[in-house]
C-alpha positions as CSV (number, residue, x, y, z in Angstrom):
1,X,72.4,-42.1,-42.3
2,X,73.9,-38.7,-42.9
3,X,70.8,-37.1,-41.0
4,X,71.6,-38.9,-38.1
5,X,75.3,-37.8,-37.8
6,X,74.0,-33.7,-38.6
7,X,71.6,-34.3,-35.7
8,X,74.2,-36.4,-33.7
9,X,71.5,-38.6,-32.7
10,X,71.1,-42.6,-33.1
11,X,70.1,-44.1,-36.5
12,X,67.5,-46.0,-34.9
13,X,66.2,-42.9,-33.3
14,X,66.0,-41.4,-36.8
15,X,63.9,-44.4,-38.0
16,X,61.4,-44.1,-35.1
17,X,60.7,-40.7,-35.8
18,X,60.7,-41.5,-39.9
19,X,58.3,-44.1,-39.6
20,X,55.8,-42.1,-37.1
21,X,56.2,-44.6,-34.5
22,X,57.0,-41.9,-31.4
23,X,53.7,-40.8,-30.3
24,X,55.5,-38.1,-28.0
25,X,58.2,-37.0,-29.3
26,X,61.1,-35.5,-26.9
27,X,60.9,-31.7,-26.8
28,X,65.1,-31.9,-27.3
29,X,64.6,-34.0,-30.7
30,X,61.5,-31.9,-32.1
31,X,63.8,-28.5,-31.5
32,X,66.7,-30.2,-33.5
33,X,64.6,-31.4,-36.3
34,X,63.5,-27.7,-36.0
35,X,66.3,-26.3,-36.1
36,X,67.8,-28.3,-39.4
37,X,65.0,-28.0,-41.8
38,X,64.0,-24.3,-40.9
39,X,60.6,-24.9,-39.7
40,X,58.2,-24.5,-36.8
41,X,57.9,-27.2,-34.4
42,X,53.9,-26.7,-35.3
43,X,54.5,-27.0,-38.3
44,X,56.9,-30.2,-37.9
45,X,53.1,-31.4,-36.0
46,X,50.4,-30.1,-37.1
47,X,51.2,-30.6,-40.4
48,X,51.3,-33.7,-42.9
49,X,54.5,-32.9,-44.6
50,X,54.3,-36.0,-47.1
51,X,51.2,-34.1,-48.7
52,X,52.4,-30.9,-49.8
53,X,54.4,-30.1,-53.1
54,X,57.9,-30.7,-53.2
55,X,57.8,-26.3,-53.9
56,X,55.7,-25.7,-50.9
57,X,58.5,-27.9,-49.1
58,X,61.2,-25.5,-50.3
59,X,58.8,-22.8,-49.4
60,X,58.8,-23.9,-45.7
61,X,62.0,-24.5,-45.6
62,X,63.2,-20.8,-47.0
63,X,61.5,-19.5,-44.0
64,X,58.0,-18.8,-45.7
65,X,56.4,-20.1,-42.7
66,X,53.2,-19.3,-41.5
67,X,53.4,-20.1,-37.9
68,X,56.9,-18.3,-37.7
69,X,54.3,-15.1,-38.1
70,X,51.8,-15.7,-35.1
71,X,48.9,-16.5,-37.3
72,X,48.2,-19.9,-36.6
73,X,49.7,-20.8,-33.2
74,X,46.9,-21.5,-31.3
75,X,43.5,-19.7,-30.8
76,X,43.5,-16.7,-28.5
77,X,41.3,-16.8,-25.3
78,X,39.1,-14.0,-25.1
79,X,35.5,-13.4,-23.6
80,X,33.0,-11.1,-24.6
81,X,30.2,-8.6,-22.8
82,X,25.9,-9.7,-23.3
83,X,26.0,-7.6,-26.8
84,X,28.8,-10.3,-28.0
85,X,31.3,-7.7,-28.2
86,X,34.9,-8.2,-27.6
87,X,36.0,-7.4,-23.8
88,X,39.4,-5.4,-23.3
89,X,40.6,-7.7,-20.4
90,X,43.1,-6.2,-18.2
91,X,46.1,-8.0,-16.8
92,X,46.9,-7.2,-13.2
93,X,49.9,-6.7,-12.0
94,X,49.1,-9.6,-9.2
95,X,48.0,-11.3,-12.6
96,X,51.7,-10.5,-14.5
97,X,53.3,-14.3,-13.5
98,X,50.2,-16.2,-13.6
99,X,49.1,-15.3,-17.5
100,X,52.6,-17.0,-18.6
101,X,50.7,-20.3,-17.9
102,X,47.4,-19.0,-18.4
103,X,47.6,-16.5,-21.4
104,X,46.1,-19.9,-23.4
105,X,43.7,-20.7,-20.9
106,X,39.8,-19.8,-21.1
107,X,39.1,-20.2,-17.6
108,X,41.9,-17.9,-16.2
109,X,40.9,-15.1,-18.8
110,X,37.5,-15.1,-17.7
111,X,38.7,-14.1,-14.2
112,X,40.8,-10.8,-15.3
113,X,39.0,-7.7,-15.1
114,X,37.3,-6.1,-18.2
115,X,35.9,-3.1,-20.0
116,X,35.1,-1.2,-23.0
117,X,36.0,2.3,-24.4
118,X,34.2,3.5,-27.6
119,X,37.5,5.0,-29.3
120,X,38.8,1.2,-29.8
121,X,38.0,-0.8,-33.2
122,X,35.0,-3.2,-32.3
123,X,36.6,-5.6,-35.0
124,X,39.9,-5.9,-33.3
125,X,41.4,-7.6,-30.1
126,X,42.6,-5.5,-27.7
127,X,44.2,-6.3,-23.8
128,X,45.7,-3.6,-21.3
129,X,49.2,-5.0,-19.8
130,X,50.6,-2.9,-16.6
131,X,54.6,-1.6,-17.1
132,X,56.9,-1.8,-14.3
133,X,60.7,-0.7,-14.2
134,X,62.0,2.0,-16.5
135,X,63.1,0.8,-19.5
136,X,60.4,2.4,-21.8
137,X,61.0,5.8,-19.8
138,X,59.4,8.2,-20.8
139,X,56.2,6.0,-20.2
140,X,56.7,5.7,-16.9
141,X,56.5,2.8,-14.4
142,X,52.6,2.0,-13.5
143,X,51.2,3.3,-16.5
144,X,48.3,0.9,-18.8
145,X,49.6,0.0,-22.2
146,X,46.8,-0.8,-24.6
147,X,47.6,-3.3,-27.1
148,X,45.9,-5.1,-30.5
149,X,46.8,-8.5,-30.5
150,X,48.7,-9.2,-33.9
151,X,48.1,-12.0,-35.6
152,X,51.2,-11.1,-38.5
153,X,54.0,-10.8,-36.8
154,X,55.5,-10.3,-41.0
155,X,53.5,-6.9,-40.8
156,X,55.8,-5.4,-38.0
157,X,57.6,-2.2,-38.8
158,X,60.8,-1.5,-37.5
159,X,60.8,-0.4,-34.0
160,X,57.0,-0.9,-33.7
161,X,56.2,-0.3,-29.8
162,X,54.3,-4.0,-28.7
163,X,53.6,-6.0,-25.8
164,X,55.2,-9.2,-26.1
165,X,54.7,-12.1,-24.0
166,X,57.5,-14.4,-24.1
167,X,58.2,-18.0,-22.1
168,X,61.4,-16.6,-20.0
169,X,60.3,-13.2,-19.6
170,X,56.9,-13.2,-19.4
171,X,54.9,-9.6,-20.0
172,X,57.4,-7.5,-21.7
173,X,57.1,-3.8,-23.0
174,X,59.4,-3.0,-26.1
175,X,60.5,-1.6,-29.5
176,X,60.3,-4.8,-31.5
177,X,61.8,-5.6,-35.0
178,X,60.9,-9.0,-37.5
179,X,64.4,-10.2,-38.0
180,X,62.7,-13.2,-40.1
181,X,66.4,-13.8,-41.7
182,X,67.4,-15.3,-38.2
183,X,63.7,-15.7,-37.1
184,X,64.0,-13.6,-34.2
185,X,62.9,-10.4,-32.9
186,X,64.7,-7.7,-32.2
187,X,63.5,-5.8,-28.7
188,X,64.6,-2.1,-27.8
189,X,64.2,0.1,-24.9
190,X,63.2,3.4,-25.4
191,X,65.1,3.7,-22.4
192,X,68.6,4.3,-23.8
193,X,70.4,2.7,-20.8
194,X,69.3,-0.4,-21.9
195,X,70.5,-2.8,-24.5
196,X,68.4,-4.0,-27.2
197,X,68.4,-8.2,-27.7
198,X,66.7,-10.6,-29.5
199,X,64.6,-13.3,-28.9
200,X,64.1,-16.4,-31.1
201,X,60.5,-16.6,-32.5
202,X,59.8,-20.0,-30.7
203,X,59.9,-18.2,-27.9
204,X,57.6,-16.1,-28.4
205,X,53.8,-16.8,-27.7
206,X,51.7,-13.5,-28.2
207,X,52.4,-9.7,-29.6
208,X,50.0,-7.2,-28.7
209,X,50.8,-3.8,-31.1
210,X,50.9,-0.6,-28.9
211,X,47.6,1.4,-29.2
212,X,47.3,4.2,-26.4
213,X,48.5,4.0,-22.3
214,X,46.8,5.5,-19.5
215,X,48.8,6.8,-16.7
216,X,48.2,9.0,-13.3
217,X,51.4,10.4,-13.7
218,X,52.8,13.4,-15.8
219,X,55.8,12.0,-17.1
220,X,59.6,13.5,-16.2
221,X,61.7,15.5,-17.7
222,X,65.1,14.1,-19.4
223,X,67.4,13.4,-16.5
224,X,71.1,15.2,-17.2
225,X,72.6,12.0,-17.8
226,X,70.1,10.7,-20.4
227,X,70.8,14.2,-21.7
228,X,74.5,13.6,-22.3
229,X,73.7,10.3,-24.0
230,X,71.7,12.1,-26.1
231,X,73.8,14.6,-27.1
232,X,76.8,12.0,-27.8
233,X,74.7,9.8,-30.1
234,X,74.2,13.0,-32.0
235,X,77.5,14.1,-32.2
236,X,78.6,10.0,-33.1
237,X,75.9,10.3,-36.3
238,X,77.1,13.9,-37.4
239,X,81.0,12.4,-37.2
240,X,80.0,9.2,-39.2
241,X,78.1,11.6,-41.6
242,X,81.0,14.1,-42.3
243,X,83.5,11.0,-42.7
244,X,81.0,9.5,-45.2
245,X,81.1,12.8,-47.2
246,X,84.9,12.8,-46.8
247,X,85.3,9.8,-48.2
């Protein structure tokens, strides 16, 4: 079978899997399968594959999938106050490692703190997230990011400032943009010390869009060497302008 030698797996392995006759199938074999016809391993599950359109096929398969966006992964854990409304629950920094196996679970987000504040959307979901280090200098180390939880992850502009949660990293703070061509995104530092990379959307299990921060701290002023960066990216773009205009 030719899809057995692109997968390099057994024939008989393929037939298992064709037939429906692994109830579990290995992680290993479901990200290859993923992998070769361009579609989400919830997809690959959740959905019944022999029922759809032979153009809604070609539709998954030229990326136009929905759960390559966020909107249909899973439904998100929340609580609410006595009126019904939706809590902003904070995530402790004591709390950072533990929401990477909890962020799904009801029972561990009805432990973490929560509030209200009247300037947030009552129709939207929002969660505070804690930074730490100094890669989105200059909101500095410490400081409460606010963030609406985004269901579209197709709606992101470039360089749109999110909280992502991811299953290496955990609670990250960055510049994220949709690369759907390679379906990853792209994360930045505003801290320009640090390299930008990208992460494979797979990976990825919540994006919460940056709304406000709260900090205790006035932030610092541009250190000289972040200066001289600065000032050499400037002169880079006004070099690659004027050779532009001299060609």
């Amino acid at each position: 079978m030719a899809l057995a030698e692109k997968l390099d797996i057994s024939r008989p392995k393929v037939n298992t899997h064709e037939n429906g006759h692994v109830k579990n199938p290995p992680l290993a074999d479901m990200i290859l399968f993923s992998d070769f016809f361009k579609m989400s391993i919830d997809t690959l599950i959740k959905v019944n594959l022999s029922k759809l359109s032979e153009l809604k096929i070609r539709d998954l398969e030229a990326g136009n999938d929905v759960y390559l966006k966020g909107g249909n992964i899973r439904i998100l854990a929340t609580t609410v106050n006595a009126d019904n409304q939706e809590n902003v629950e904070l995530v402790p920094i004591k709390a950072k490692a533990g929401y990477l196996a909890g962020y799904s679970d009801p029972g561990f987000i009805s432990k973490l703190p929560v509030f209200s504040l009247p300037q947030l959307d009552p129709n939207r979901k929002y969660r505070m997230f804690p930074t730490e280090g100094d890669s989105m200098l200059p909101v500095p180390e410490g400081a409460l990011v606010i963030g609406e939880f985004l269901q579209d992850w197709s709606s992101l502009k470039k360089q749109t400032p999110c909280v992502v949660l991811t299953r290496d990293e955990g609670i990250t703070f960055k510049l994220l943009t949709n690369n759907s061509a390679e379906r990853s995104l792209l994360l930045e530092s505003l801290n320009p010390l640090y390299q930008a990379y990208e992460v494979s959307m797979m990976d990825i299990l919540e994006v919460w869009k940056f709304h406000s921060y709260f900090t205790d701290s006035i932030p610092e002023a541009m250190s000289s060497l972040e200066q001289v960066g600065k000032d050499v990216r400037e002169i880079k773009a006004q070099l690659q302008s004027l050779r532009a205009f001299g060609n």
